[in-house]
KEMAR-798894 format. One record per residue: residue number from 1; residue in three letters; x, y, z of N, C-alpha, C, O in turn. Coordinates in steps of 0.05 Angstrom, whole numbers. Atoms other than C-alpha are relative to their C-alpha. Example, Ala and Ser with C-alpha at 12.3 -4.5 7.8 and 13.67 -1.06 7.14 Angstrom:
BEGIN
<pt resi="1" resn="ALA" n_u="18" n_v="-24" n_w="0" ca_u="246" ca_v="-90" ca_w="156" c_u="18" c_v="24" c_w="0" o_u="39" o_v="24" o_w="13"/>
<pt resi="2" resn="SER" n_u="-16" n_v="-24" n_w="-1" ca_u="273" ca_v="-21" ca_w="143" c_u="-15" c_v="22" c_w="14" o_u="-5" o_v="44" o_w="18"/>
END
This chain:
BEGIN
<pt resi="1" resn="UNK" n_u="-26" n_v="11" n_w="-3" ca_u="2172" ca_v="1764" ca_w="3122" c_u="20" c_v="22" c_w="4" o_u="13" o_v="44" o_w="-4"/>
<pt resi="2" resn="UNK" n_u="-7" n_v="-12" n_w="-10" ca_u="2227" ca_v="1797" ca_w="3149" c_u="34" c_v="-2" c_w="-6" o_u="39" o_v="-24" o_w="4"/>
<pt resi="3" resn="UNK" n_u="-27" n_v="-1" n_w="13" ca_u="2305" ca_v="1803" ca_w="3123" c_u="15" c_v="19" c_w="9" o_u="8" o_v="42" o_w="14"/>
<pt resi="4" resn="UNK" n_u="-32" n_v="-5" n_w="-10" ca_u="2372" ca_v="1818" ca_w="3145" c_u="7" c_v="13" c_w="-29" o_u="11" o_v="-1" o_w="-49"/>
<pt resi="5" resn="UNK" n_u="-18" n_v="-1" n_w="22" ca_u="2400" ca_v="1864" ca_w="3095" c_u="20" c_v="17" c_w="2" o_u="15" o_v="40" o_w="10"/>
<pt resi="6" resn="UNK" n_u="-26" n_v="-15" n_w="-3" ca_u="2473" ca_v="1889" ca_w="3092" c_u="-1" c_v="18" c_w="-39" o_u="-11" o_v="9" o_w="-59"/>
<pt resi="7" resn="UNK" n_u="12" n_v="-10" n_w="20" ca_u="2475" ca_v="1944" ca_w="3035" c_u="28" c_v="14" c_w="-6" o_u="37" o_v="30" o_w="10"/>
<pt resi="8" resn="UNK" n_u="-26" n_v="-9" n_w="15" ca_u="2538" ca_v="1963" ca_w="2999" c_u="0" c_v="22" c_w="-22" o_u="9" o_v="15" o_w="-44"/>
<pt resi="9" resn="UNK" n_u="5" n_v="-11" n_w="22" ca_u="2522" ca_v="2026" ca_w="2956" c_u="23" c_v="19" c_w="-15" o_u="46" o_v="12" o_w="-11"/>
<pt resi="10" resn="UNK" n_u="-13" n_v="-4" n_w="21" ca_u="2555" ca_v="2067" ca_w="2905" c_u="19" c_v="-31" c_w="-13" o_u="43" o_v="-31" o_w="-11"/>
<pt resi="11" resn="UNK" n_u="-9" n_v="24" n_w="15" ca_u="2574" ca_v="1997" ca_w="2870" c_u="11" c_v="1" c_w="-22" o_u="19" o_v="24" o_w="-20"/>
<pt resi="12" resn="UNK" n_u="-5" n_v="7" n_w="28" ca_u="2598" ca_v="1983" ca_w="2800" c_u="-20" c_v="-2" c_w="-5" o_u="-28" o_v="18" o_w="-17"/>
<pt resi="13" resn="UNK" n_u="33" n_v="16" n_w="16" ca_u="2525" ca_v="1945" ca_w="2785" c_u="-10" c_v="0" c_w="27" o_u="-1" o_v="5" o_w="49"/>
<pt resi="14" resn="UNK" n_u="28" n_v="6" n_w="-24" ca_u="2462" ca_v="1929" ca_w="2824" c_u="4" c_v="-33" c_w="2" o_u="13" o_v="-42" o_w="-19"/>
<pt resi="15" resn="UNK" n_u="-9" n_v="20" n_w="-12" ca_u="2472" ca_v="1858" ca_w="2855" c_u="-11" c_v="-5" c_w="24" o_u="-7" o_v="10" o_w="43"/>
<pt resi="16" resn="UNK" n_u="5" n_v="23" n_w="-21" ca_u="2442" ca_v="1807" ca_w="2903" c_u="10" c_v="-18" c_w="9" o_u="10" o_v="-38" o_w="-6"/>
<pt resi="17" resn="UNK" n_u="-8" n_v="18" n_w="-10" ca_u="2470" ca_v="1766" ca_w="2943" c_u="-4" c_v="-18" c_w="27" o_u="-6" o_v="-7" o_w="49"/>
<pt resi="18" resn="UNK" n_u="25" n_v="15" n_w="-19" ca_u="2439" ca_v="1711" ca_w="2988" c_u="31" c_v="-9" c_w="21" o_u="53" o_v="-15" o_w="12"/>
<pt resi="19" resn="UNK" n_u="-29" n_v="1" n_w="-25" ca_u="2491" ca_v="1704" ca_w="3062" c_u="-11" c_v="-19" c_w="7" o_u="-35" o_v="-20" o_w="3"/>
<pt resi="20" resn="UNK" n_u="1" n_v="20" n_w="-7" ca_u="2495" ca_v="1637" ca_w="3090" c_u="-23" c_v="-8" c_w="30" o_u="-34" o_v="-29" o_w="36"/>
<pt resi="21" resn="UNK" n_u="18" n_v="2" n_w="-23" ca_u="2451" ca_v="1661" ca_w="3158" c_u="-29" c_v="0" c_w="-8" o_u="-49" o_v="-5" o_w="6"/>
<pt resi="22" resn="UNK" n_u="24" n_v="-10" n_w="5" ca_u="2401" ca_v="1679" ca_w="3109" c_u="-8" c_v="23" c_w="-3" o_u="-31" o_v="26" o_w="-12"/>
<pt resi="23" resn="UNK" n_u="4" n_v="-33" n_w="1" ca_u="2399" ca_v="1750" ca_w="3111" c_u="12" c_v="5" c_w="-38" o_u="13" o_v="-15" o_w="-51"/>
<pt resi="24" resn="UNK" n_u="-10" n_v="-17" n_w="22" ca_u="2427" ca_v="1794" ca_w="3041" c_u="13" c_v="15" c_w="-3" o_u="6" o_v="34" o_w="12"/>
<pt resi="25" resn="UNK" n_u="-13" n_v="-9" n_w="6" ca_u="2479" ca_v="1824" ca_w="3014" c_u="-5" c_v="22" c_w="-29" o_u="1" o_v="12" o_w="-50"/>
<pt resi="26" resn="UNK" n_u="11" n_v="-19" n_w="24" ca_u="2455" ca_v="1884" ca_w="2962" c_u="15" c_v="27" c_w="-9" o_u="15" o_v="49" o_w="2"/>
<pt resi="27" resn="UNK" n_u="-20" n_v="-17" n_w="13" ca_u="2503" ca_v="1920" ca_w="2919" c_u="-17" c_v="16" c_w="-16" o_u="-34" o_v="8" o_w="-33"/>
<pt resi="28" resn="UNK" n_u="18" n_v="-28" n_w="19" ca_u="2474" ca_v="1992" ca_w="2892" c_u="16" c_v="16" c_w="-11" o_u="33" o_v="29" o_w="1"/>
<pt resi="29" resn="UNK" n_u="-15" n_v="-28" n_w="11" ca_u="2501" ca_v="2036" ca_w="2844" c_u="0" c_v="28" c_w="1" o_u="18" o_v="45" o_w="-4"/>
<pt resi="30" resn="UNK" n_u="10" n_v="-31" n_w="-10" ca_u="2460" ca_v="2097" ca_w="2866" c_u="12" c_v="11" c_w="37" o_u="7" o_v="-6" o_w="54"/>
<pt resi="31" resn="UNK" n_u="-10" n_v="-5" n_w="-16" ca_u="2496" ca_v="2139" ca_w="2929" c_u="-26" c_v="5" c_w="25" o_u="-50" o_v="2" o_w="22"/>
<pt resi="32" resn="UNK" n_u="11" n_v="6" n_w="-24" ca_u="2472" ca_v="2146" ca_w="3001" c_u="-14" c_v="20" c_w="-6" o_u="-38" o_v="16" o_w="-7"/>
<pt resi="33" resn="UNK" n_u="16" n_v="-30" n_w="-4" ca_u="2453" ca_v="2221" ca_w="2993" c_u="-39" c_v="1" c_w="-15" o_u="-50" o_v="-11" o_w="-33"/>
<pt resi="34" resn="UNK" n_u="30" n_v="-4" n_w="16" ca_u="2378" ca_v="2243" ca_w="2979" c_u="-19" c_v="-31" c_w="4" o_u="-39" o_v="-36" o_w="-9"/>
<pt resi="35" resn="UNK" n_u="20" n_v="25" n_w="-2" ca_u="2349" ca_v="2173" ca_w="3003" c_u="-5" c_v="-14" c_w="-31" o_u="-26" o_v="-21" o_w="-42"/>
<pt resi="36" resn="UNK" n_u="1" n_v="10" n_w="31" ca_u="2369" ca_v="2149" ca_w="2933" c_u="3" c_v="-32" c_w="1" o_u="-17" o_v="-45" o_w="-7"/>
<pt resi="37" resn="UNK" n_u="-6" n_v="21" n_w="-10" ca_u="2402" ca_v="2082" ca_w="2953" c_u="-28" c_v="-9" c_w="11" o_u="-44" o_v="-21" o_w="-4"/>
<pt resi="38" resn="UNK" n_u="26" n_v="16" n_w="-6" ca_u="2342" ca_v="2061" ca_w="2994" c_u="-26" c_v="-3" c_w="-10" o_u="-42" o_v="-19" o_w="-1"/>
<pt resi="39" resn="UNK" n_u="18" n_v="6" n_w="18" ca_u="2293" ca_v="2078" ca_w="2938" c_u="9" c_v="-24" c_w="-21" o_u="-6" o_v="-41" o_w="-32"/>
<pt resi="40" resn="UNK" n_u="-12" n_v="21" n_w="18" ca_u="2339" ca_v="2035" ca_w="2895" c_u="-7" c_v="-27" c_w="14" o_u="-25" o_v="-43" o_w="7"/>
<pt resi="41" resn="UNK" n_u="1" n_v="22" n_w="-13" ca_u="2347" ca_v="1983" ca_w="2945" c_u="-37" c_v="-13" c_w="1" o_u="-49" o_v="-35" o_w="1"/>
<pt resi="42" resn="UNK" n_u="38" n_v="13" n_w="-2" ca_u="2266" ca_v="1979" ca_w="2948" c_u="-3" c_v="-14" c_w="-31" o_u="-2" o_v="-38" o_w="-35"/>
<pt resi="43" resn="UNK" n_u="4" n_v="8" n_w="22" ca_u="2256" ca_v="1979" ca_w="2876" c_u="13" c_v="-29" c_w="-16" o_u="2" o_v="-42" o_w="-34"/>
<pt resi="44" resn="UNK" n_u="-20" n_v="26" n_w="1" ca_u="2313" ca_v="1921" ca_w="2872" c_u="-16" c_v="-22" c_w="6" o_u="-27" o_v="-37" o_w="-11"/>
<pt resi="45" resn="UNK" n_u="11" n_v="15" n_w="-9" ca_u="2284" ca_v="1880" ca_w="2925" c_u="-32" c_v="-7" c_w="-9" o_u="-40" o_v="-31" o_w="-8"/>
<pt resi="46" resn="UNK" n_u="18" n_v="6" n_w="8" ca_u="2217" ca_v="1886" ca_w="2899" c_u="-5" c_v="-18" c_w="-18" o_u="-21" o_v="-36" o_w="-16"/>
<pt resi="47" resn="UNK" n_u="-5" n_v="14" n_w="19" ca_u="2239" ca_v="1860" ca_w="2833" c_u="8" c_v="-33" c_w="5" o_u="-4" o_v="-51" o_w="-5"/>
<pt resi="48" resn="UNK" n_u="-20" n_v="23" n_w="-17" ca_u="2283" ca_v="1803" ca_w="2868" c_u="-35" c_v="-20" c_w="5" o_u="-45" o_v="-38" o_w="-9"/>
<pt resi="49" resn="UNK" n_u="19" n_v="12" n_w="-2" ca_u="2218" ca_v="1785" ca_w="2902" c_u="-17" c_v="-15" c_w="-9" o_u="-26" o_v="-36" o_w="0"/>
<pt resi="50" resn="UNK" n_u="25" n_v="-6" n_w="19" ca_u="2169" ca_v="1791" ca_w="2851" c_u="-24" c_v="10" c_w="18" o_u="-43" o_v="-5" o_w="22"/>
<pt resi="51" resn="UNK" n_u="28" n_v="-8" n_w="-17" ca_u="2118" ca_v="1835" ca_w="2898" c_u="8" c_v="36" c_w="-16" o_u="25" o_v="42" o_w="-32"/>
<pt resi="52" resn="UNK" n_u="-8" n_v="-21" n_w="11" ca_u="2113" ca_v="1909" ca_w="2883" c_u="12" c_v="19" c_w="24" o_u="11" o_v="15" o_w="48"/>
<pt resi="53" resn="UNK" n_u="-14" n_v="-19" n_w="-14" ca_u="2150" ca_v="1967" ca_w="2908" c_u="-22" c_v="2" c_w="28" o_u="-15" o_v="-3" o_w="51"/>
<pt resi="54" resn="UNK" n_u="9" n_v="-4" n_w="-35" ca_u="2099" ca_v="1979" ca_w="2964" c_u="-4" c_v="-17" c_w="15" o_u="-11" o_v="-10" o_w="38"/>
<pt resi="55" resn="UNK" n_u="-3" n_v="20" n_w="-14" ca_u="2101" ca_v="1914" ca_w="2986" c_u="27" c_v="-1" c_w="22" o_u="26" o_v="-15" o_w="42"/>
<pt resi="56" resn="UNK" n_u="-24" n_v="-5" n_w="-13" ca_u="2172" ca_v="1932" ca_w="3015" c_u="5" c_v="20" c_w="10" o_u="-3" o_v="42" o_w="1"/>
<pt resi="57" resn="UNK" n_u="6" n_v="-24" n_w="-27" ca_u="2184" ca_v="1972" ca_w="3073" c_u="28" c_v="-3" c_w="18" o_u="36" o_v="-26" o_w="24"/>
<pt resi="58" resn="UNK" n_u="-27" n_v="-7" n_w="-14" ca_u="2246" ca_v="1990" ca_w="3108" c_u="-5" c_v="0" c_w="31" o_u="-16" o_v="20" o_w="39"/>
<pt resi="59" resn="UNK" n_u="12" n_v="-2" n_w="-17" ca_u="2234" ca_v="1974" ca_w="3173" c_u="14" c_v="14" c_w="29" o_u="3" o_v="25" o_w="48"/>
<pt resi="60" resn="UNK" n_u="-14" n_v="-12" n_w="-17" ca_u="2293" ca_v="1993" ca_w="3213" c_u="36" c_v="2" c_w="-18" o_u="48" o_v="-15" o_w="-32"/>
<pt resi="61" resn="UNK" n_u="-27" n_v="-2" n_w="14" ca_u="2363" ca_v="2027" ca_w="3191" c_u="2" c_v="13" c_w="-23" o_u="18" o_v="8" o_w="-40"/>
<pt resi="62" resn="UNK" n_u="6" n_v="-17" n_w="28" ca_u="2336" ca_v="2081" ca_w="3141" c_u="35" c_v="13" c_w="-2" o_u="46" o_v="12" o_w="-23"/>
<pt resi="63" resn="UNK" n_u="-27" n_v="-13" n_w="4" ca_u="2410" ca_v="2115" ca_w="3156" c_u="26" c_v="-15" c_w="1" o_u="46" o_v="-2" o_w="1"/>
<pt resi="64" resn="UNK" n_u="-19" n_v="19" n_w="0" ca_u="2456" ca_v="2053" ca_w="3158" c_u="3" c_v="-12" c_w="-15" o_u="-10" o_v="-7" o_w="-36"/>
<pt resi="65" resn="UNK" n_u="-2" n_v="23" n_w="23" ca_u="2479" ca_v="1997" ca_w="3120" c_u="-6" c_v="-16" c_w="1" o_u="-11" o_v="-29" o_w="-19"/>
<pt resi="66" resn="UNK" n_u="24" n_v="26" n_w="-7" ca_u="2448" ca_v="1947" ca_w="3154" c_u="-24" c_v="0" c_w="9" o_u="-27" o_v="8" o_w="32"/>
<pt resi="67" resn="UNK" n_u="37" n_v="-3" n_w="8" ca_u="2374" ca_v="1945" ca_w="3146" c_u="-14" c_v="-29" c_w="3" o_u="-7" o_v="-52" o_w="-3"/>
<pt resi="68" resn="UNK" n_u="12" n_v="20" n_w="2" ca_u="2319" ca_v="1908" ca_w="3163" c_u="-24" c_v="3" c_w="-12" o_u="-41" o_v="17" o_w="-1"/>
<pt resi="69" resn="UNK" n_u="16" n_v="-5" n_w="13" ca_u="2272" ca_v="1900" ca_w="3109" c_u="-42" c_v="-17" c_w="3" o_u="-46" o_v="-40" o_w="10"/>
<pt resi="70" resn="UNK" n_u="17" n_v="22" n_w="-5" ca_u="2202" ca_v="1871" ca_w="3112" c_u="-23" c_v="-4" c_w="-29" o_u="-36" o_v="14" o_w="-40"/>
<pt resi="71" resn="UNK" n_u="21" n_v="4" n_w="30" ca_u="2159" ca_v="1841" ca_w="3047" c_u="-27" c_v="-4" c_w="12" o_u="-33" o_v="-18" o_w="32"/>
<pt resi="72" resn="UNK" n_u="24" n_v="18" n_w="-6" ca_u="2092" ca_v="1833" ca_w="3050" c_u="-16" c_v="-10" c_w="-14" o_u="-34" o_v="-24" o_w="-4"/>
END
């Protein structure tokens, strides 16, 4: 499966939020630098899911804020 995710990091809190197209909205507290954010964002989504971290894969948009993620 395959997800639209918009990614808002240095946050207040960690936060999900489900967008009306269907895609996600994912608020991170950890910053962009060091690929920290998108280990967060994995470990998040994983959780969210319930699959494990390697089940989730970044599929496009490792340097952006909008990402497309894929579970498997």
């Amino acid at each position: 499966m395959k997800i639209s995710v918009k990614v808002i990091a240095n946050a207040k809190q960690n936060k999900i939020e489900e967008l009306p197209g269907g895609g996600l909205k994912v608020h991170l507290t950890a910053i962009r630098e060091k690929n920290k954010a998108n280990r967060q964002l994995v470990e998040l989504l994983a959780g969210y899911y319930h699959v494990s971290k390697g089940q989730v894969e970044i599929v496009k948009g490792q340097l952006i804020s909008q990402k497309v993620i894929e579970i498997r």
